[in-house]
Residue frames as qw, qx, qy, qz and C-alpha x, y, z in Angstrom:
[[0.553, -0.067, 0.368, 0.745, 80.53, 94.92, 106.17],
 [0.134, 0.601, 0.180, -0.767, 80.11, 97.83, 104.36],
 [0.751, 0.490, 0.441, -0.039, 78.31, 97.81, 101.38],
 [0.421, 0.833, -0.284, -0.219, 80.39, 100.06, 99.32],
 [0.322, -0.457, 0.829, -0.028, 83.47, 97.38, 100.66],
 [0.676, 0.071, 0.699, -0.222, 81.48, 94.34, 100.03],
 [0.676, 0.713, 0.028, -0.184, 80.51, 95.36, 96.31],
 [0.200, 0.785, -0.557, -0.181, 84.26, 95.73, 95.55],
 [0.494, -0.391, 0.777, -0.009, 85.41, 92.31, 96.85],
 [0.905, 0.404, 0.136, 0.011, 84.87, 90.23, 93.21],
 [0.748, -0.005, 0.416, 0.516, 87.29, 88.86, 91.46],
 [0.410, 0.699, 0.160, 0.563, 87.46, 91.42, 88.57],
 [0.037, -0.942, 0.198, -0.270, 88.44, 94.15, 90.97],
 [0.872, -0.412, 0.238, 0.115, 90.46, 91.73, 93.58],
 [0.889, 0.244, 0.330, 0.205, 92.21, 90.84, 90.62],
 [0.216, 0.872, 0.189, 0.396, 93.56, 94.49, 89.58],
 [0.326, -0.165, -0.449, 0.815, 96.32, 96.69, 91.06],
 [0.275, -0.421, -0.092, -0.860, 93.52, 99.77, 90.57],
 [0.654, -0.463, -0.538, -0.264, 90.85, 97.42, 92.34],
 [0.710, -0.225, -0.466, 0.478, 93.29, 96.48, 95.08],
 [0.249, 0.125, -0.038, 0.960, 94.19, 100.34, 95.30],
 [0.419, -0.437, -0.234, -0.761, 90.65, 101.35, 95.10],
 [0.723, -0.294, -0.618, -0.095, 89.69, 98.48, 97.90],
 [0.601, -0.501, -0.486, 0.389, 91.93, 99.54, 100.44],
 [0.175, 0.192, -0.062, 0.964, 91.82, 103.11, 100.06],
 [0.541, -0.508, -0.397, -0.539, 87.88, 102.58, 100.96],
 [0.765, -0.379, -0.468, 0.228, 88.65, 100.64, 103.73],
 [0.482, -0.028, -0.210, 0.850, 91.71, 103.04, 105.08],
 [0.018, 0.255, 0.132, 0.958, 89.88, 106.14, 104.46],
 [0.532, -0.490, -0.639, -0.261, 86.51, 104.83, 105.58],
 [0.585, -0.692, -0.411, 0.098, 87.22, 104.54, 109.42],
 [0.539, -0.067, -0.190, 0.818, 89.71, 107.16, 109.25],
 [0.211, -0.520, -0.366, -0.742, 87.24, 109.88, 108.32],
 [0.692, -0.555, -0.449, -0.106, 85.99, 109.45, 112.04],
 [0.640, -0.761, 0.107, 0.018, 87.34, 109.14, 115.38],
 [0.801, -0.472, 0.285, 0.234, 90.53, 107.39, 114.41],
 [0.425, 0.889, -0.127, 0.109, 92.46, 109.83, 112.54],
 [0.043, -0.808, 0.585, -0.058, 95.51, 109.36, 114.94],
 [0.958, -0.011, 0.216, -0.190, 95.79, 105.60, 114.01],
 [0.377, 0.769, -0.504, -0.110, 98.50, 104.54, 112.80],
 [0.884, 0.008, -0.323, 0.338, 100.76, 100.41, 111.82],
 [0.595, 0.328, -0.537, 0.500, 103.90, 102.29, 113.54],
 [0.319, -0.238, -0.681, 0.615, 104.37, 103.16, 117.24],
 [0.124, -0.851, -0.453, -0.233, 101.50, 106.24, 117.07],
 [0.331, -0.507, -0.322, 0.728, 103.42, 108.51, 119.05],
 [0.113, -0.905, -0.387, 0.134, 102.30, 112.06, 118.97],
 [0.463, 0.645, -0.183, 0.580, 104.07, 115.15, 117.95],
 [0.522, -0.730, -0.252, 0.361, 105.90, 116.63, 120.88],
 [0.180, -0.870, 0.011, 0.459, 108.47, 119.09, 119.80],
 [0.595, 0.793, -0.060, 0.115, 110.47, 120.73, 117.11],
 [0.581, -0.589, 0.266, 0.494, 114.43, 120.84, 116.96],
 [0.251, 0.806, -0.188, -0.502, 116.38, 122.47, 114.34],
 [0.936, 0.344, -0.053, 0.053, 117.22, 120.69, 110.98],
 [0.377, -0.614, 0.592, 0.361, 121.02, 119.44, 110.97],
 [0.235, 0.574, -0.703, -0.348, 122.96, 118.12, 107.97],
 [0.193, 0.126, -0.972, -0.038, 121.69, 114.39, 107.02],
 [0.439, 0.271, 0.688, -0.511, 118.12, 114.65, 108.44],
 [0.280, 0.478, 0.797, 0.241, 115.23, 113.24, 106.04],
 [0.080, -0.117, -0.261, -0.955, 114.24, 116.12, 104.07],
 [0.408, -0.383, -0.638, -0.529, 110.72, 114.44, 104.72],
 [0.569, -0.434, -0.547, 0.434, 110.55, 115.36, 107.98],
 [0.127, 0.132, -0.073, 0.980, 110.98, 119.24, 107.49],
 [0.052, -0.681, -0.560, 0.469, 107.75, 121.49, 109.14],
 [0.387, 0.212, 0.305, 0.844, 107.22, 123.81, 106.11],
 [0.354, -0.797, -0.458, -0.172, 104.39, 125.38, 107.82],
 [0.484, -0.777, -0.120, 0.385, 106.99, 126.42, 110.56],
 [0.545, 0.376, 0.398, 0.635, 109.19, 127.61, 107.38],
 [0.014, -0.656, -0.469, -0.591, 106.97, 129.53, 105.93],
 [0.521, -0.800, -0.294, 0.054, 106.59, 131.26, 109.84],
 [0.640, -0.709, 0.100, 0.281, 109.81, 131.42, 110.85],
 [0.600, 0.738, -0.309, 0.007, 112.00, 131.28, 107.43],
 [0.028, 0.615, -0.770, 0.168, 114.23, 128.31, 109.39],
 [0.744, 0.032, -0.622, -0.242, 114.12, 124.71, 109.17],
 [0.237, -0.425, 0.716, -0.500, 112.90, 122.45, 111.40],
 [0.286, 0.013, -0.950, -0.129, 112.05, 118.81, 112.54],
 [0.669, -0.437, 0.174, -0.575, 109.44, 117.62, 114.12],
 [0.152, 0.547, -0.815, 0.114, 111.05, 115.00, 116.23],
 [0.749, 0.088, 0.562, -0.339, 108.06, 112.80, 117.75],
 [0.801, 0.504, -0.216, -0.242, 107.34, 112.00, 113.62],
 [0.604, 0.459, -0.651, 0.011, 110.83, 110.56, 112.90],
 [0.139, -0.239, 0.884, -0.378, 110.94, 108.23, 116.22],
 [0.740, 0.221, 0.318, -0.550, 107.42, 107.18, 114.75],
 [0.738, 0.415, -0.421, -0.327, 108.59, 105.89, 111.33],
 [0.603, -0.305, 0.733, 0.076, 109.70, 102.50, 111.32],
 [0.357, 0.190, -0.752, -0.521, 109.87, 99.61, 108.56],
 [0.739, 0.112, 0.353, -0.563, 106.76, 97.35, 108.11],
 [0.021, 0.284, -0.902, -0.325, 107.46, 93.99, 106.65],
 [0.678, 0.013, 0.241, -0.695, 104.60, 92.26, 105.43],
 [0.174, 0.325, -0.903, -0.221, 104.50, 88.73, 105.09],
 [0.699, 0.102, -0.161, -0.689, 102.43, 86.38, 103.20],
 [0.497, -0.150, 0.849, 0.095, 102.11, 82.39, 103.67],
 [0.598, 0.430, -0.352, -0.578, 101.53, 81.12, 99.88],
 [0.203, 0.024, 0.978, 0.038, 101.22, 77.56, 100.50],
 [0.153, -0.167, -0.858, -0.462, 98.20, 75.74, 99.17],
 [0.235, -0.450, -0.861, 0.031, 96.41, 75.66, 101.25],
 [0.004, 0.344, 0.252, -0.905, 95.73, 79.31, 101.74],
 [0.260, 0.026, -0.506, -0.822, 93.50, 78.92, 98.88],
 [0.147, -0.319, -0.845, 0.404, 90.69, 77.49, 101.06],
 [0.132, -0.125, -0.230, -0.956, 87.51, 79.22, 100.44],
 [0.060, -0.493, -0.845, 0.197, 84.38, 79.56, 102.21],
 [0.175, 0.817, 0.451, -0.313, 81.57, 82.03, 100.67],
 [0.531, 0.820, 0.149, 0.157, 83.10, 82.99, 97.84],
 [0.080, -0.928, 0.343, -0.124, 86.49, 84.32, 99.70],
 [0.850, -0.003, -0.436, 0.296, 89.74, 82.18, 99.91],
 [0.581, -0.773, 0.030, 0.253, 92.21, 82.95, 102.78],
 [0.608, -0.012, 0.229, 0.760, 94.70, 84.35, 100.49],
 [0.096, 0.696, 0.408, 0.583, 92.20, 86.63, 98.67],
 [0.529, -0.844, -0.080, 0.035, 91.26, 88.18, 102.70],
 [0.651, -0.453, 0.065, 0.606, 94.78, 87.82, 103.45],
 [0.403, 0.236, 0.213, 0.858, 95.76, 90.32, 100.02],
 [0.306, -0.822, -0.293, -0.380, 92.99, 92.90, 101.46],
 [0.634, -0.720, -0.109, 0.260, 94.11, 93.02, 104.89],
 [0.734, -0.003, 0.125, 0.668, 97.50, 93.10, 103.51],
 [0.253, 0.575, 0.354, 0.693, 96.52, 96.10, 100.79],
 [0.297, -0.916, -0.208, -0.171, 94.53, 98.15, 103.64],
 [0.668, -0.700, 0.026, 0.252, 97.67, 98.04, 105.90],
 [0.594, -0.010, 0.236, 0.769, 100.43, 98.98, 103.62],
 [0.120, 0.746, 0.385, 0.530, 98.28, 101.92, 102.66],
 [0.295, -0.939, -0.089, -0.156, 97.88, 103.21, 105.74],
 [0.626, -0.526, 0.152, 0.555, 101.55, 102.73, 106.73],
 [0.306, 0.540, 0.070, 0.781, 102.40, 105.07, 103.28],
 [0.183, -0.891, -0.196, -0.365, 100.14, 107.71, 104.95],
 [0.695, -0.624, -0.025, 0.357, 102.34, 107.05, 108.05],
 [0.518, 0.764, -0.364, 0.123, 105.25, 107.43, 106.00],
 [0.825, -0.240, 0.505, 0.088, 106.48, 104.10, 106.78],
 [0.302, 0.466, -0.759, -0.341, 108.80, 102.22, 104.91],
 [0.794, 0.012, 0.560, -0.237, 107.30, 98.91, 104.02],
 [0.144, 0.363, -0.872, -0.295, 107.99, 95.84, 101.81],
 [0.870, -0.012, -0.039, -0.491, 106.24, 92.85, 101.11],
 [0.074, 0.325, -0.907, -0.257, 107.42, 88.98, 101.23],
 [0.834, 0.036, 0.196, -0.514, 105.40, 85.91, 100.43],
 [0.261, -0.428, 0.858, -0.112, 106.61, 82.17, 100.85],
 [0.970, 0.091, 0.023, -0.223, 105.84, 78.88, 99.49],
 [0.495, -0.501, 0.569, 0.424, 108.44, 76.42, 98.66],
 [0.695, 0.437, 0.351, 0.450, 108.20, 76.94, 94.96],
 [0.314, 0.581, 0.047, 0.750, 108.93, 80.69, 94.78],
 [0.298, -0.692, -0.520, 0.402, 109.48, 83.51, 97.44],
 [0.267, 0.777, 0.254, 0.510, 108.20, 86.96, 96.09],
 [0.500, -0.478, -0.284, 0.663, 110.21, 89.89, 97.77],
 [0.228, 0.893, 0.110, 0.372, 109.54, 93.52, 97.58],
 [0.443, 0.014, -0.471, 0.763, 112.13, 95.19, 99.57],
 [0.232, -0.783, -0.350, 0.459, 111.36, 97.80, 102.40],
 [0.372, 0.183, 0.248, 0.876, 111.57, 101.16, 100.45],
 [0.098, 0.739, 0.430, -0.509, 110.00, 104.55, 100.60],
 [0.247, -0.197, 0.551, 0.773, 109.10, 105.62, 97.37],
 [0.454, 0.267, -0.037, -0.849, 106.47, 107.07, 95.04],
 [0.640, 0.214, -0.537, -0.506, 106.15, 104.02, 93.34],
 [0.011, -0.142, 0.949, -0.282, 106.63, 101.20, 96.24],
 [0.581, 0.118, 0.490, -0.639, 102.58, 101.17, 96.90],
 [0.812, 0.426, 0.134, -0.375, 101.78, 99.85, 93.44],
 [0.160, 0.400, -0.900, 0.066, 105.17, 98.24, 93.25],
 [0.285, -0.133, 0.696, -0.646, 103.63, 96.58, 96.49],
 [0.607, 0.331, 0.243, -0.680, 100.12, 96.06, 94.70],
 [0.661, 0.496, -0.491, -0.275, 101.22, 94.38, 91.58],
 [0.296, 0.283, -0.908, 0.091, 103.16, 91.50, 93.51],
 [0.499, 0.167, 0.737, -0.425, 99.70, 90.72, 95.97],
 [0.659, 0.379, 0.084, -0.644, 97.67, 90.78, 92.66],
 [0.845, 0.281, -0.391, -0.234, 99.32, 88.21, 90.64],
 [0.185, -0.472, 0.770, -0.388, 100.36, 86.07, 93.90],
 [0.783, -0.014, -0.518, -0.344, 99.36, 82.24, 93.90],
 [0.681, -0.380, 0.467, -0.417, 98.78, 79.97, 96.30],
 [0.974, 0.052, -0.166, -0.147, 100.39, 76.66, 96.07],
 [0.637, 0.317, -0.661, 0.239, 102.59, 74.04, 97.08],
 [0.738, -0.461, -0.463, 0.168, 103.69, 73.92, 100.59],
 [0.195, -0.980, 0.016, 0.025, 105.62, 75.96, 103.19],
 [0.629, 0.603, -0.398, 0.286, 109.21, 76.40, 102.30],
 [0.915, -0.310, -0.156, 0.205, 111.09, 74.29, 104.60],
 [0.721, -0.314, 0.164, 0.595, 114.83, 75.39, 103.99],
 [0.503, -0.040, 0.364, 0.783, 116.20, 77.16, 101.10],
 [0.195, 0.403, 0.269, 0.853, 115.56, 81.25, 100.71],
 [0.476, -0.744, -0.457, -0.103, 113.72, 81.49, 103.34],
 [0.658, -0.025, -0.205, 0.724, 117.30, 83.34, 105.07],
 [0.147, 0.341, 0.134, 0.919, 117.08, 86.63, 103.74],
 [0.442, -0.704, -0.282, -0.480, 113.38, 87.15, 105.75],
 [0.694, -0.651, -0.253, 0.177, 115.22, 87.32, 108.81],
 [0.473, 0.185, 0.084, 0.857, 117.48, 90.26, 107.81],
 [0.278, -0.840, -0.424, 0.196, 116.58, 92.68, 110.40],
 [0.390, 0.203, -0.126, 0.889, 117.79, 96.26, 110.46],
 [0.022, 0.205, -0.071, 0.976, 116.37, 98.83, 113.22],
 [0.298, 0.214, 0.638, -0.676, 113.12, 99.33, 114.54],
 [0.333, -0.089, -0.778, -0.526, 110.42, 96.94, 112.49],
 [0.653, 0.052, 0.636, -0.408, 107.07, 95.31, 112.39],
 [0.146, -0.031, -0.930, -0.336, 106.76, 92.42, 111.05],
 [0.738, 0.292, -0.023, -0.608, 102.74, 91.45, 109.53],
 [0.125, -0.079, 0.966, 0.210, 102.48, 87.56, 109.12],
 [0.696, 0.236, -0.033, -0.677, 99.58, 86.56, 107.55],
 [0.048, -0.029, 0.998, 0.015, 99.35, 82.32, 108.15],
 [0.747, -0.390, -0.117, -0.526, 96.76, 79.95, 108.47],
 [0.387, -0.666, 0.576, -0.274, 99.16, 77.77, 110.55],
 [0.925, -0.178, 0.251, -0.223, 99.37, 75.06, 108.51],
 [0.507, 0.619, -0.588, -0.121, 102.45, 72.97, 108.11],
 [0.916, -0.154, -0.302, 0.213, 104.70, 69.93, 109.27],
 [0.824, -0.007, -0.283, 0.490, 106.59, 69.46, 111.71],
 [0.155, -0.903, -0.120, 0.383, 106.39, 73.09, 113.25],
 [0.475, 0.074, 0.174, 0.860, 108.50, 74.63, 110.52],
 [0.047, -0.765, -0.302, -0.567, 105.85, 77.52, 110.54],
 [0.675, -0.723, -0.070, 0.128, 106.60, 77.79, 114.49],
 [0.731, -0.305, 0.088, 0.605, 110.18, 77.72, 114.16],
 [0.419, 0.558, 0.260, 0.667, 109.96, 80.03, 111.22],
 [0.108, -0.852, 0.004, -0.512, 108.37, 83.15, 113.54],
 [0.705, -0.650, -0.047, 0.279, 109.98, 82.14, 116.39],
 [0.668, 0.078, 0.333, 0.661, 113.08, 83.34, 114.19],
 [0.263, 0.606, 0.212, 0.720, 111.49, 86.62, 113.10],
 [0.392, -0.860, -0.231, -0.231, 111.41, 87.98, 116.85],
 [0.483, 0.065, -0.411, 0.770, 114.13, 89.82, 118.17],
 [0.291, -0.476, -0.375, 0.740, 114.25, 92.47, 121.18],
 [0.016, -0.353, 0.106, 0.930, 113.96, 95.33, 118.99],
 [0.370, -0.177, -0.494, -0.767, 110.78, 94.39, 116.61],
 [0.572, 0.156, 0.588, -0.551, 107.13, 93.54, 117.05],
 [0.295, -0.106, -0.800, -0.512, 105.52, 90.75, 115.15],
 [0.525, 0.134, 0.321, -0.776, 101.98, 90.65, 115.05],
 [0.033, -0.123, 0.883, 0.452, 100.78, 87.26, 113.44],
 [0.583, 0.103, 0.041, -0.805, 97.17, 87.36, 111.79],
 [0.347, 0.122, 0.928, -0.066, 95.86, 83.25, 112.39],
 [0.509, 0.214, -0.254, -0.794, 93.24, 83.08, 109.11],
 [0.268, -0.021, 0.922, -0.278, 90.35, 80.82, 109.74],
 [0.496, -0.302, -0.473, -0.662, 86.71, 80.10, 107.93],
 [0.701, -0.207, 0.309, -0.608, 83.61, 79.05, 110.25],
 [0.946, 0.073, -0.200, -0.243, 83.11, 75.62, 108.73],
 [0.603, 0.363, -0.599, 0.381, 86.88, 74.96, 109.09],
 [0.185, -0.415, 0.690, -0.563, 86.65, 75.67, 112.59],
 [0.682, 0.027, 0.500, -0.533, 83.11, 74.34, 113.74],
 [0.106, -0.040, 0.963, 0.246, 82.98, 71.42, 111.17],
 [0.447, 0.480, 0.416, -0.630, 79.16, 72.03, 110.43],
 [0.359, 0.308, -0.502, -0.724, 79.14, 70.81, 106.95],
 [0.616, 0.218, 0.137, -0.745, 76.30, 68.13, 107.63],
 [0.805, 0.433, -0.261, -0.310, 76.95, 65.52, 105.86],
 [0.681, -0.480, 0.423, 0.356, 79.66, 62.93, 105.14],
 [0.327, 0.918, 0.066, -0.213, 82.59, 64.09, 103.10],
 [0.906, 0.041, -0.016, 0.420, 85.74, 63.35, 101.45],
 [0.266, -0.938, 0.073, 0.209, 87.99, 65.94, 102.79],
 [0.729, 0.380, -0.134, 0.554, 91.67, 66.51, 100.25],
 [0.438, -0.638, 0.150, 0.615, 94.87, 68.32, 101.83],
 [0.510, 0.851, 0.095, -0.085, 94.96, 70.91, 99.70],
 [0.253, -0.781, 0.557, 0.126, 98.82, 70.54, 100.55],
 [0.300, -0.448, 0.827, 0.158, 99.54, 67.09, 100.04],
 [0.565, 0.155, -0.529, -0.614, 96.72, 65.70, 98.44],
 [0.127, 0.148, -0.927, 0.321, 95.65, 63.26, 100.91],
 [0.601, -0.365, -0.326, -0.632, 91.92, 62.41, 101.09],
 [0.096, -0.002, -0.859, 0.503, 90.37, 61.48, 104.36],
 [0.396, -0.542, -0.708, -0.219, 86.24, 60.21, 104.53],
 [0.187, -0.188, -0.796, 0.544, 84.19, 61.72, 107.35],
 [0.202, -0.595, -0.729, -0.272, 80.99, 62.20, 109.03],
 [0.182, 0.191, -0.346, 0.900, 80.72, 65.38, 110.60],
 [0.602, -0.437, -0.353, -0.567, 77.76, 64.66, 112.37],
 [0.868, -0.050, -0.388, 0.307, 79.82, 61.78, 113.90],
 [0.730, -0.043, -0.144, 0.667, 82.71, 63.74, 114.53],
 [0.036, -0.835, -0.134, -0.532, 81.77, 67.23, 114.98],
 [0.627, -0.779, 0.014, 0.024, 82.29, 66.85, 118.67],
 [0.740, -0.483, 0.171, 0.436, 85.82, 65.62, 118.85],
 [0.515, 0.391, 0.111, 0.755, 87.21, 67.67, 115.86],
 [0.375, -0.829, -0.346, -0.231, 85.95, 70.42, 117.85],
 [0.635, -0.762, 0.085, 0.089, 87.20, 69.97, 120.85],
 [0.802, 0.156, 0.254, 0.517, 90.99, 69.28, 118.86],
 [0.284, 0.605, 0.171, 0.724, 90.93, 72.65, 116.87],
 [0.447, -0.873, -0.103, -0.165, 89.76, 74.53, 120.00],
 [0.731, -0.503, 0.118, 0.446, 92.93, 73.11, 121.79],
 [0.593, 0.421, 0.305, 0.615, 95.07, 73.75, 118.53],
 [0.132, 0.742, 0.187, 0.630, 94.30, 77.36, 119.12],
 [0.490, -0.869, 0.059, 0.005, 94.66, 77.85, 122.39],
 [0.828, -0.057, 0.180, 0.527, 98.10, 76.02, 121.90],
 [0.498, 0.482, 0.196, 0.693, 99.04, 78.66, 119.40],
 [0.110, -0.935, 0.063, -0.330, 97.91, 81.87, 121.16],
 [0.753, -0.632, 0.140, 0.118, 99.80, 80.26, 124.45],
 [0.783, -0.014, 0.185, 0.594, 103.00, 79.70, 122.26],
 [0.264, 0.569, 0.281, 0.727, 102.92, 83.25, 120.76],
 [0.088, -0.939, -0.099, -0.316, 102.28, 84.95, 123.61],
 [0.847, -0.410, 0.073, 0.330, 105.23, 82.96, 125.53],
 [0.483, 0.293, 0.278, 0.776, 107.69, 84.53, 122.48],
 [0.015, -0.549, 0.011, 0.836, 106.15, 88.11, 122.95],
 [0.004, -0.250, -0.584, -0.772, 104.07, 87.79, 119.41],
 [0.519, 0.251, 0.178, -0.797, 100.92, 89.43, 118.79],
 [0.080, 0.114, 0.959, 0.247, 98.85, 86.49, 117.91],
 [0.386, 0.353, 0.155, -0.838, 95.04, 87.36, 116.19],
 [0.114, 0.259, 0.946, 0.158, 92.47, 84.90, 115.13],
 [0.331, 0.316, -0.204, -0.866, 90.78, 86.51, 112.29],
 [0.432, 0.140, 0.867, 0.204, 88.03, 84.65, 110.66],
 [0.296, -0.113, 0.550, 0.772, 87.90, 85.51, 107.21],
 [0.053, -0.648, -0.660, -0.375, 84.20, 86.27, 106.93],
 [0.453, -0.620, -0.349, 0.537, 84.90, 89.19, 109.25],
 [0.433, 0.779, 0.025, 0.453, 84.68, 92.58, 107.25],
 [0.704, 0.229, -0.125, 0.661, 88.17, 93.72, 106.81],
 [0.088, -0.718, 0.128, -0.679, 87.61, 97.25, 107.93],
 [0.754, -0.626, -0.025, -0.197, 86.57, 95.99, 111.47],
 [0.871, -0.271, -0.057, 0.405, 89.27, 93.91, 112.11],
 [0.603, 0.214, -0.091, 0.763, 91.77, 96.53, 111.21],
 [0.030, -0.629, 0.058, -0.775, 90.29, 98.86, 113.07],
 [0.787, -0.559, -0.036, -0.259, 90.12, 96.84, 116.34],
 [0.838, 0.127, -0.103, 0.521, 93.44, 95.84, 115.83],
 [0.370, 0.440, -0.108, 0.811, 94.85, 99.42, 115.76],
 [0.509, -0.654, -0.205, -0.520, 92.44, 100.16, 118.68],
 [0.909, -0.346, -0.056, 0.227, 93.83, 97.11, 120.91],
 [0.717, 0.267, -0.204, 0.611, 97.28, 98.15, 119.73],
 [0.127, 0.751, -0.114, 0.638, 97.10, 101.49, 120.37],
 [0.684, -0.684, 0.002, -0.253, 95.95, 100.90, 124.49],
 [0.941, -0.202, 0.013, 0.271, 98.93, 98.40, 124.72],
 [0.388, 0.218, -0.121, 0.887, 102.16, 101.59, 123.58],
 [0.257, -0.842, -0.212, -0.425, 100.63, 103.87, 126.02]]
C-alpha cells in the first residue's frame, strides 16, 4: 500500500468529509498520474467525433477549445454516450463492522466507495449513494452538481453499521432505474434466507451493469485464529464455541464452496462479482478493476 495512503487511513481522518476527500483524491490521482489516464467507472469510450450543438444539449458537453477555433458550438459526441449514472450502494448491517487489523469492512467499503465516486465526478458522471440496514436507508440521489461530492462524503462519514439487512420495507425505491446505470454494491454477503440474493438479483436489468464488491478479512476466510473461541453474530447475537485448530479444515472447505456458490450465481445473472479482501490496498484493487473492466467493453 502506499505509504502516503496507508498514513491517512486512521480514524481521525476516516472520520472527516476533508479526510475522506483528501483519501480518495490520493488514491484517484495517484494511479492516474501514470499509464491510466483513460480510466474511467463509465463505459470509457473514446472521443470520436464532433457534431454541431442543437437546442437542449448539456451545455457541459460544449468543445470550447473548438469555440474559441471556429467561433461555433459543438459536441463532442463519444463524451455524452460515455456519461451514465453510478449508483453506489452500501450494505450497513452489523455485521459490516467486522474488523481485522485495525480496518472494519465498512471503513474499506467507505474508501473504495470515496475513491470511485471521485473518479466518476472527473468522468462527469452522475452518481448517488444508497446504504441499507433495516433500521434506516440513507439515500443521496443521482445528481450532477458542485456540491453532490461532499453531499456524497458527508453521508459515508457519519454512516453506521448495525442491525441487519432490510428485509421488506424501503428497500423499493433502490430499484428505480432510469437509462443507462452502474450499479456499485458493496456486501459482505451476509444475511438470511437469501434476501441479499434476491435483493441484486432485482437490481439487474438489460440495460445496467452491476458490479458487486464481496468484502472479506483473511482470518474470516482461513479461520487461523489458533485457539479456541467464542465466536458472536455480530447480527443476531448468537455465540457459538470453537476450536479452530479442530475445525479449520472443514470451515474451510464450507467458505471456499460458499464462494464459489456466489461467483457461480452472479455470473449466471450477468453480475460482476469481486472478492476483495479488505487488507488489499485500495488503490490496487481499483485499479485492477478498471483494468479487467476496461478489456471486457472493447
Amino acid at each position: 500500500m502506499d505509504a502516503r495512503i496507508k498514513e491517512l487511513l486512521k480514524p481521525e481522518v476516516l472520520n472527516t468529509v476533508s479526510g475522506l476527500e483528501l483519501i480518495a483524491r490520493v488514491i484517484v490521482e495517484g494511479f492516474m498520474s501514470g499509464s491510466n489516464k483513460s480510466q474511467s467507472v463509465g463505459s470509457g469510450q473514446e472521443f470520436s467525433q464532433y457534431r454541431s450543438y442543437q437546442p437542449g444539449d448539456d451545455l457541459r458537453q460544449l468543445d470550447w477549445k473548438m469555440f474559441a477555433r471556429s467561433e461555433r458550438y459543438y459536441i463532442k459526441q463519444a463524451e455524452i454516450e460515455a456519461n451514465i449514472t453510478v449508483k453506489f450502494m452500501l450494505d450497513a448491517s452489523h455485521s459490516m463492522s467486522y474488523a481485522e487489523e485495525g480496518m472494519s469492512k465498512l471503513q474499506y467499503a467507505k474508501v473504495m466507495t470515496a475513491a470511485f465516486a471521485y473518479l466518476a465526478r472527473k468522468q462527469s458522471d452522475t452518481f448517488g449513494l444508497f446504504a441499507v440496514n433495516d433500521k434506516n436507508i440513507k439515500v443521496v440521489q443521482p445528481r450532477f452538481e458542485q456540491q453532490q461530492f461532499i453531499r456524497f462524503l458527508n453521508e459515508l462519514v457519519h454512516l453506521k453499521s448495525e442491525g441487519s439487512w432490510s428485509k421488506n420495507g424501503g428497500v423499493e425505491q433502490l430499484f428505480d432505474h432510469h437509462g443507462k446505470e452502474m450499479i456499485v454494491f458493496m456486501t459482505d454477503l451476509y444475511d438470511d434466507a437469501e434476501d441479499l440474493q434476491q435483493f441484486i438479483a432485482r437490481l439487474k436489468t438489460p440495460r445496467n451493469e452491476v458490479i458487486v464488491f464481496h468484502l472479506m478479512g483473511r482470518h474470516e476466510t482461513e479461520f487461523d485464529f489458533n485457539g479456541s473461541y467464542t465466536f458472536e453474530d455480530l447480527e443476531s447475537g448468537m455465540r457459538t464455541k470453537a476450536n479452530t485448530v479442530t475445525q479449520q479444515k472443514d470451515y474451510s472447505k464450507r467458505i471456499k464452496k460458499w464462494l464459489q456458490s456466489s461467483r457461480a450465481w452472479m455470473l449466471e445473472k450477468q453480475i460482476n462479482y469481486q472478492l476483495i479482501f479488505f487488507d488489499e490496498p485500495v488503490e490496487a484493487v481499483l485499479r485492477n478493476f478498471l483494468t479487467v473492466r476496461k478489456s471486457l467493453i472493447r
